[in-house]
Structures are given as structure tokens and as C-alpha cells.
N, C-alpha and C positions, 0 to 999 in steps of 0.2 A: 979415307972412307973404308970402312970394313967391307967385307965380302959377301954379310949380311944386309947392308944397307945398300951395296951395288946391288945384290939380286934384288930385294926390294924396288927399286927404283926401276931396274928392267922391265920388272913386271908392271909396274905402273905407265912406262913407255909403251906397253901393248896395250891398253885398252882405248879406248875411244874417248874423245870430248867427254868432261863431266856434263856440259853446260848442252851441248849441239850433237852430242854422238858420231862430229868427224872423226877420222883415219889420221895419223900423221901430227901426233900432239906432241907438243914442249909438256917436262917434268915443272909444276908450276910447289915449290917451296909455300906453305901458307904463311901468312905474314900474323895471323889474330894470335895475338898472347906474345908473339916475340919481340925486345925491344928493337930499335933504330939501329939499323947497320948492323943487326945480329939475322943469322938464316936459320930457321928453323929445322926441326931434325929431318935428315933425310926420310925419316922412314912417318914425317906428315909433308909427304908430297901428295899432289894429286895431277889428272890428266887432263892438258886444258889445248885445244887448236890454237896455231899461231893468232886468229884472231881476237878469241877469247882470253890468251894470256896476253900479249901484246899489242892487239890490234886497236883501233879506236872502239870498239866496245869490249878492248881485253882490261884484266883486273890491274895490270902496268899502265894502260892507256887511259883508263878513270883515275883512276886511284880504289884503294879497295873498298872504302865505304859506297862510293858514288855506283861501284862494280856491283854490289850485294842488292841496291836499290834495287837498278836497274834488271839485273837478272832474276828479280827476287826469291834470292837462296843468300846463302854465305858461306863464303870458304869453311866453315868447321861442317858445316852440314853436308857438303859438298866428300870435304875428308870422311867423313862415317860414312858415306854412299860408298865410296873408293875401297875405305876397307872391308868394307860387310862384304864386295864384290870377290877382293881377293881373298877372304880367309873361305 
């Protein structure tokens, strides 16, 4: 990881829930557009609360289509929110 994409990602660990605007969120990798068993770039991360990354209504605990339903946003819209925020 460059030095670039650690501060990138730091800054994304400060901000708040994309989804709930909690405190205290996992860096959540977007999965749309990358294939299977591949991790997207670090620098399309976004900020997502344990429950909402992982949780039973997180985007790992649906899966991500059933996640974008349910919250209805999607991960890419989600990312343009994240960077409009930091630039």
C-alpha cells in the first residue's frame, strides 16, 4: 500500500457511517465493478459502522445487491458521497 492510499484510507476511517452517520466505522472496499476474489482500489473505500458493513443489515451480512435494496443507495453512490466529502 502506498503512502497515498494509507492516508486516503485514514481519512476515510474519520468520517462517519455513509448509511447511519455512526462514530467508530470499518474501511468498507466497494465490491461493484470488481471481479470475484479481486479488492477494489483502496482509494474506492468508503465508511460504513460495524453494523452496516458486517452486521445483519451490513453490505457482508446481505450480500451487496440485497444491501442496496434494502438501504436504497448503492455502493457507487455511496463512494461519490465519500469523495465529494473529502476533496
Amino acid at each position: 500500500m502506498t503512502k497515498a492510499e494509507k492516508d486516503h484510507m485514514g481519512k476515510v476511517a474519520q468520517l462517519p457511517c455513509a448509511v447511519c452517520g455512526a462514530h467508530g466505522v470499518h474501511v468498507h472496499h466497494i465490491r461493484t465493478g470488481v471481479g470475484m476474489g479481486r479488492r477494489a482500489s483502496n482509494f474506492d473505500t468508503l465508511p460504513l459502522c460495524p453494523e452496516h458493513h458486517q452486521g445483519n443489515t451490513g453490505i457482508h451480512g446481505m450480500g451487496r445487491k440485497a444491501w442496496e435494496r434494502y438501504h436504497g443507495i448503492t455502493e457507487v453512490e455511496l463512494l461519490e458521497k465519500t469523495k465529494e466529502i473529502l476533496s
